[in-house]
C-alpha positions as CSV (number, residue, x, y, z in Angstrom):
1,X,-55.2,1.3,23.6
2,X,-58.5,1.7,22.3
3,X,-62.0,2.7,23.0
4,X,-65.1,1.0,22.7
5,X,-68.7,3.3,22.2
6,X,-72.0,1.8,23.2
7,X,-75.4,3.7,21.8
8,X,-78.5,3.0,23.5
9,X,-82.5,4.5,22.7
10,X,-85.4,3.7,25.1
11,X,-86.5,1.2,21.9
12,X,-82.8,-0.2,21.2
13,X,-79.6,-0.7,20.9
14,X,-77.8,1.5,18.0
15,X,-74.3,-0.1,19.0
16,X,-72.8,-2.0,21.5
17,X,-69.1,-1.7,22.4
18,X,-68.1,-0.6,18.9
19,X,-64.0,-0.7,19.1
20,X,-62.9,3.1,18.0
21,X,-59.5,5.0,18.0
22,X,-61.5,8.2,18.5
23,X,-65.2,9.4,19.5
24,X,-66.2,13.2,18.9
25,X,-69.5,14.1,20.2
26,X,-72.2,16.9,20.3
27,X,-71.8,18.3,24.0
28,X,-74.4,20.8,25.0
29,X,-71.8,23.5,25.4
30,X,-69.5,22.3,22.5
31,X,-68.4,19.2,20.6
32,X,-65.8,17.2,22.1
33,X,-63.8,14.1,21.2
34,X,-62.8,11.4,23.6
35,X,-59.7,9.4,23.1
36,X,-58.4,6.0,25.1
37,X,-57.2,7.5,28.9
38,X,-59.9,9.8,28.4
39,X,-60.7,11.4,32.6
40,X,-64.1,9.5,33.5
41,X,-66.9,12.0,33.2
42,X,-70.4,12.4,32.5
43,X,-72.2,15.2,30.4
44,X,-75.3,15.8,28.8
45,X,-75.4,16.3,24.8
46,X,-77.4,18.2,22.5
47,X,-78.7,17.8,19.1
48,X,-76.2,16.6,16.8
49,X,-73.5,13.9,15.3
50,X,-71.4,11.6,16.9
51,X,-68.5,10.5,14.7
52,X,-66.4,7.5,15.0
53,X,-62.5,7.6,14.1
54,X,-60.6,3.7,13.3
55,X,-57.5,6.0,13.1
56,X,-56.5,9.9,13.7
57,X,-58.5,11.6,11.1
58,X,-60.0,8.8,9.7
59,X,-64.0,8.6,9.9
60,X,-65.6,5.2,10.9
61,X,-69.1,5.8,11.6
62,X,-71.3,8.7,11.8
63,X,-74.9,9.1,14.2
64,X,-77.5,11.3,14.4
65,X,-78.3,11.9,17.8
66,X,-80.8,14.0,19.9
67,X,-80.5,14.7,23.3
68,X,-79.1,12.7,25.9
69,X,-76.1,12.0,28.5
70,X,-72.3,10.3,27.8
71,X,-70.6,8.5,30.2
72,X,-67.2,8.8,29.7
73,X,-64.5,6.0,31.1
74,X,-60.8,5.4,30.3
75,X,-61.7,2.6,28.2
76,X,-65.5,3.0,27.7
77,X,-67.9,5.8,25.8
78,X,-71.8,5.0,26.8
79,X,-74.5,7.0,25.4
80,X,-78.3,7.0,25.9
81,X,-79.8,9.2,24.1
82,X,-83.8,9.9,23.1
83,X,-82.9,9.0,19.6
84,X,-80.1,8.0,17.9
85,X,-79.7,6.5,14.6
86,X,-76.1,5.6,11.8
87,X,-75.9,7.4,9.0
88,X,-76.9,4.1,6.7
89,X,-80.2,4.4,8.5
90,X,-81.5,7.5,7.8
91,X,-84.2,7.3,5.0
92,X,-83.8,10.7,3.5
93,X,-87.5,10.7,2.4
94,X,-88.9,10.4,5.8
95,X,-86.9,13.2,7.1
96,X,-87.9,15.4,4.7
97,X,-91.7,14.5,5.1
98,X,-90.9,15.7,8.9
99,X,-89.1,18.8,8.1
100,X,-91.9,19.7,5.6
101,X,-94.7,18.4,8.7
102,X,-92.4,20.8,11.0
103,X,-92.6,24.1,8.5
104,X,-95.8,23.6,7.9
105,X,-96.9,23.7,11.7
106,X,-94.6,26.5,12.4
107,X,-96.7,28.7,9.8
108,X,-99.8,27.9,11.7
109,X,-101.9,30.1,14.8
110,X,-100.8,28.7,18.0
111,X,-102.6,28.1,20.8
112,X,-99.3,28.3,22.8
113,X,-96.0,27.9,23.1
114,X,-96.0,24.1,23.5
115,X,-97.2,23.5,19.8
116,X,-94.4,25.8,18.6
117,X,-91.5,24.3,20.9
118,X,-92.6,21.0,20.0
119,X,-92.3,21.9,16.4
120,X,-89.5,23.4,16.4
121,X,-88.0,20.5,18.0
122,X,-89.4,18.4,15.4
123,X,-88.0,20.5,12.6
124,X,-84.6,20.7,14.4
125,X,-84.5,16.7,14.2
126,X,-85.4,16.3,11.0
127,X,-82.5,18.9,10.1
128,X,-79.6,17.1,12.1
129,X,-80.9,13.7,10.0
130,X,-80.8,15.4,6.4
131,X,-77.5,17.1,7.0
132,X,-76.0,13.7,7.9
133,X,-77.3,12.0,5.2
134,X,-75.8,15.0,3.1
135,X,-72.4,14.8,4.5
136,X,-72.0,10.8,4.1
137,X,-73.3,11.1,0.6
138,X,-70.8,13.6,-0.3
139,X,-67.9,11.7,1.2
């Protein structure tokens, strides 16, 4: 038995029923994998990587994801997320123009709390990206 994983953004769809042995993903109190049987559930997820597995221990595909919510069936992993994007995506230059954009605001005055959240976010982002990118281009 397998599983299939569905990725979907307010502006697309990163994957659509993507057959998987395996699905481990960034819950926001722990990563967590999901196999075929899996109990139904649903639970939000924080910043992170979702990794795809054809076969036990064997990678597939790997995502950068922000926050969002799985849905979790017997047969079935759905996620909608804020942003999501594959590994092969990323452009390495662009996330490092953010993280730089992020630093630099961080080491601004604020006004209040909202320009440093929001930065912080931003920064946190760009991080998650660059560190994917890293770990595919070392494998």
């Amino acid at each position: 038995m397998s599983l299939t994983l569905t990725i979907l953004t307010p502006d697309r769809t990163v994957v659509a029923d993507r057959p998987c042995y395996e699905v481990e993903l960034p819950g926001a109190c722990g990563a967590f994998g999901v196999l075929a049987g899996h109990t139904p559930l649903v639970a939000p997820l924080a910043l992170g990587q979702i990794r795809t597995f054809s076969a036990p221990g064997v990678v597939d595909l790997q995502f950068a994801v922000s926050s969002g919510f799985v849905e979790v069936g017997p047969e079935k992993v759905f996620v909608t997320a804020q942003a999501s994007e594959s590994a092969a995506e990323i452009d390495v230059e662009r996330a490092s123009s953010a993280k730089r954009r992020a630093e630099k605001r961080l080491q601004l005055p604020h006004a209040d709390d909202t320009d440093v959240d929001r930065a912080q976010a931003a920064l946190a982002r760009a991080l998650n990206r660059l560190k994917l990118a890293e770990l595919v281009r070392q494998s």
